[in-house]
C-alpha atoms as one frame of an Amber mdcrd trajectory, in Angstrom:
protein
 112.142 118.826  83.545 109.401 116.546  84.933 110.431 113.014  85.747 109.334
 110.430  83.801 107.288 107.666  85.500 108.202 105.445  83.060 111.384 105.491
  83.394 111.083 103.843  86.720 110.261 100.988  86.413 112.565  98.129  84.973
 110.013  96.357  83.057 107.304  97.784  80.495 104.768  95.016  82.430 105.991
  96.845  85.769 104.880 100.313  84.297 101.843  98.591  82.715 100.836  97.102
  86.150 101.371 100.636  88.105  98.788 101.884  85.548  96.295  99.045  85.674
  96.114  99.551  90.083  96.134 103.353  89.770  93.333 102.952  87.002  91.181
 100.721  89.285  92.036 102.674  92.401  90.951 105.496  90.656  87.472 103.603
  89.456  86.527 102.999  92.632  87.489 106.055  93.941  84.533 107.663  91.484
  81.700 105.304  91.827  82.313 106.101  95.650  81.609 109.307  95.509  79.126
 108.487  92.581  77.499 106.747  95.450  76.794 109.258  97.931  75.891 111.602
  95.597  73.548 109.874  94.155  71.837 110.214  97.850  71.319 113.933  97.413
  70.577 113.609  93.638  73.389 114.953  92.596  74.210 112.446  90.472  71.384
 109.643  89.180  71.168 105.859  88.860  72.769 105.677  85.010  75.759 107.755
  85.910  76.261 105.099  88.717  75.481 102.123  86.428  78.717 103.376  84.324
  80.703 104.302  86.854  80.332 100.017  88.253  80.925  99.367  84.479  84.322
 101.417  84.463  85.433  99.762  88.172  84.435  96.483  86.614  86.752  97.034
  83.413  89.680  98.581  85.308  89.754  95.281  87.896  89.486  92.814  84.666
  92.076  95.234  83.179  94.071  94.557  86.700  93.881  90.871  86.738  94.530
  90.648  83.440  98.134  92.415  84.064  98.565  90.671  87.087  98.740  87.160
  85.229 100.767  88.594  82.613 103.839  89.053  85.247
């Protein structure tokens, strides 16, 4: 059986903070590559635009959790 994230951490905002970082680390993790794709043309100007847009939600998202401790 897999172990359940979750169940460590002590606090539902503690769990809910774990996902807001890993969200935003993840964000930015995508619109970096986004960007040097984008370079070659693998990947064009919109898909980059949304990409910002997701980075910018997930940090709001992060902030917003952060106050809520």
């Amino acid at each position: 059986m897999e172990p359940n994230p979750a169940v460590e951490h002590e606090t539902t905002l503690e769990h809910a903070l774990d996902v807001a970082r890993s969200n935003a680390k993840e964000a930015k993790r995508l619109l970096d590559d986004a960007l040097v794709k984008r370079q070659s043309g693998e990947v064009n100007d919109d898909r980059v635009t949304q990409l910002q847009s997701l980075l910018d939600l997930a940090n709001e998202d992060l902030k917003r959790v952060t106050r809520e401790q």
